[in-house]
Structure formats: structure tokens, C-alpha cells
C-alpha positions in Angstrom: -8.4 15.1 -9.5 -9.2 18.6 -8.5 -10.1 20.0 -5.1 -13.6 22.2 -5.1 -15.0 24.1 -2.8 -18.5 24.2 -1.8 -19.6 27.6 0.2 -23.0 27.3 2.0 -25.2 29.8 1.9 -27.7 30.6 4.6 -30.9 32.9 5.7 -29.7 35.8 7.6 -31.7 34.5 10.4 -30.1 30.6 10.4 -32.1 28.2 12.8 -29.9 27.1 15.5 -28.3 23.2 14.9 -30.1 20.5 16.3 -29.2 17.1 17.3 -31.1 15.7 13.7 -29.3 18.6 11.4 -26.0 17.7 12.7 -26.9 13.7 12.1 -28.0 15.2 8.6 -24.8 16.9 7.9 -22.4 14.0 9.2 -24.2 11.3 7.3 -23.8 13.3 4.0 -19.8 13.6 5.1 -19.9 10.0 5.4 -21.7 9.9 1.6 -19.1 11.7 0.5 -16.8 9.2 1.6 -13.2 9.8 0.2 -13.7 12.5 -1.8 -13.7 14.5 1.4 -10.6 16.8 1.5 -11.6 18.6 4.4 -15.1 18.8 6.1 -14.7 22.7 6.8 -16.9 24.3 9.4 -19.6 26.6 10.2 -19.4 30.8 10.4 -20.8 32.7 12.7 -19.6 36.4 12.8 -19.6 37.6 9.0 -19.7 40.8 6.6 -20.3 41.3 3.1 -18.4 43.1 1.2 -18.6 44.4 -2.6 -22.0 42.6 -4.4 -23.2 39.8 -2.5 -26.8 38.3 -2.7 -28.9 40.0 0.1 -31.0 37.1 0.8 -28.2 35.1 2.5 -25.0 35.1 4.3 -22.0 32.7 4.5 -22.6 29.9 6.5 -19.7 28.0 6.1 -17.7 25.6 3.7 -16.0 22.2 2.6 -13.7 21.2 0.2 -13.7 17.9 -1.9 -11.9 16.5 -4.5 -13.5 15.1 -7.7 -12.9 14.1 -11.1 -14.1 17.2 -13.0 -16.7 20.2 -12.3 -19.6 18.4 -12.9 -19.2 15.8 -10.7 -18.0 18.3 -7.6 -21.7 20.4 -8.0 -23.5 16.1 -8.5 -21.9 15.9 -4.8 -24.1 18.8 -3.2 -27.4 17.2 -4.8 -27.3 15.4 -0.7 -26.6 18.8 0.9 -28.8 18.9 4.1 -28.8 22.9 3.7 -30.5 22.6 0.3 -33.8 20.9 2.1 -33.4 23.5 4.8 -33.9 26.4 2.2 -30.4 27.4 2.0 -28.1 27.0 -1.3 -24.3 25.7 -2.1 -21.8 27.9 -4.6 -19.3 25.5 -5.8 -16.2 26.4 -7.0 -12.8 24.9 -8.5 -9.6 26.2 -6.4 -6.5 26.3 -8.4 -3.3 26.4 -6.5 -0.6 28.9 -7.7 3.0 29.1 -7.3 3.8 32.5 -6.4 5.4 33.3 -9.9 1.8 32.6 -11.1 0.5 35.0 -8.3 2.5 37.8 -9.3 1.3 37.3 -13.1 -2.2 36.5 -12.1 -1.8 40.1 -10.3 -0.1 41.6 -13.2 -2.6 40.4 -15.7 -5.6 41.5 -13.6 -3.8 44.8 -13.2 -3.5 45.7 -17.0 -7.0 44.3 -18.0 -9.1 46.5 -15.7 -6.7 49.4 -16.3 -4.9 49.6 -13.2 -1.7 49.2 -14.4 0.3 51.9 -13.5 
């Protein structure tokens, strides 16, 4: 099992919660069922930085374990912030020991030519 994490994005001008989108959002935690690492929660002060979409802004996140990739992006098909317009990045998080972090670092380093 791997742990993915699922980043909501929303309008820069999100509608406040109401009583039915917070019923929405904790029936789809309860459809997630197990694979529910950790719920997450909402943002509210935020800034873009480097190339982000213009359109929308962070509006929060969860994380979830799943079998493989495919299965993790299945999960958001319930999403109540995909019928509200909004969208869902999902991505794989890989834990690294902090050997790996200094490679990782290293290697990054030497292929965009900032190795000194």
C-alpha cells in the first residue's frame, strides 16, 4: 500500500461551507472508509508561488492509502468539490530517509546544473 495525497483545488472566490457541503464531504470520508490515512483540512490564507494554474487556489488536502495510482485518483471520482466546479491533483508521497534526501538534493543539484 502506498499513501497519496489528494490536493483540492478551488475558485479564487470559494462559496462559504454549508451545513449540506459539509454532510457532502463527511459522507464521502465515510466512503472512503479505511483507506483514509488522514482526512486533512481546509486552507484559507494562501500564495502561489512559481507556475500555478490561475483559475484556482489551494483549498485544502487528504491523504489515503491505496493499492497502486490508479486506484488512489478511482477514489476522487465521489469528491464533493468536483460537482462544485472545483478539481483534485493527486499525487503519490514517497517517504525518504534522510540519506535519500541528501541524494535526492544532490541529484537534483547536478541535473539542472546547480552543482557547484
Amino acid at each position: 500500500m502506498s499513501t497519496y495525497l489528494f490536493s483540492y483545488r478551488t475558485s479564487q472566490e470559494p462559496t462559504p461551507a454549508t451545513p449540506e457541503a459539509m454532510a457532502a464531504w463527511q459522507g464521502w470520508f465515510q466512503d472512503l472508509g479505511a483507506a483514509l490515512v488522514d482526512p486533512g483540512n481546509p486552507v484559507f490564507d494562501r500564495r502561489n508561488v512559481g507556475n500555478c494554474d490561475a483559475d484556482t487556489v489551494l483549498g485544502g488536502y487528504t491523504k489515503v492509502s491505496a493499492d497502486d495510482f490508479e486506484s488512489a485518483v478511482a477514489m476522487t471520482k465521489g469528491c464533493p468539490l468536483l460537482q462544485a466546479g472545483g478539481g483534485v491533483e493527486v499525487g503519490e508521497l514517497t517517504v525518504l530517509s534522510p540519506e535519500d534526501m541528501v541524494n535526492t538534493a544532490d541529484d537534483h543539484a547536478r541535473s539542472t546544473g546547480l552543482a557547484g
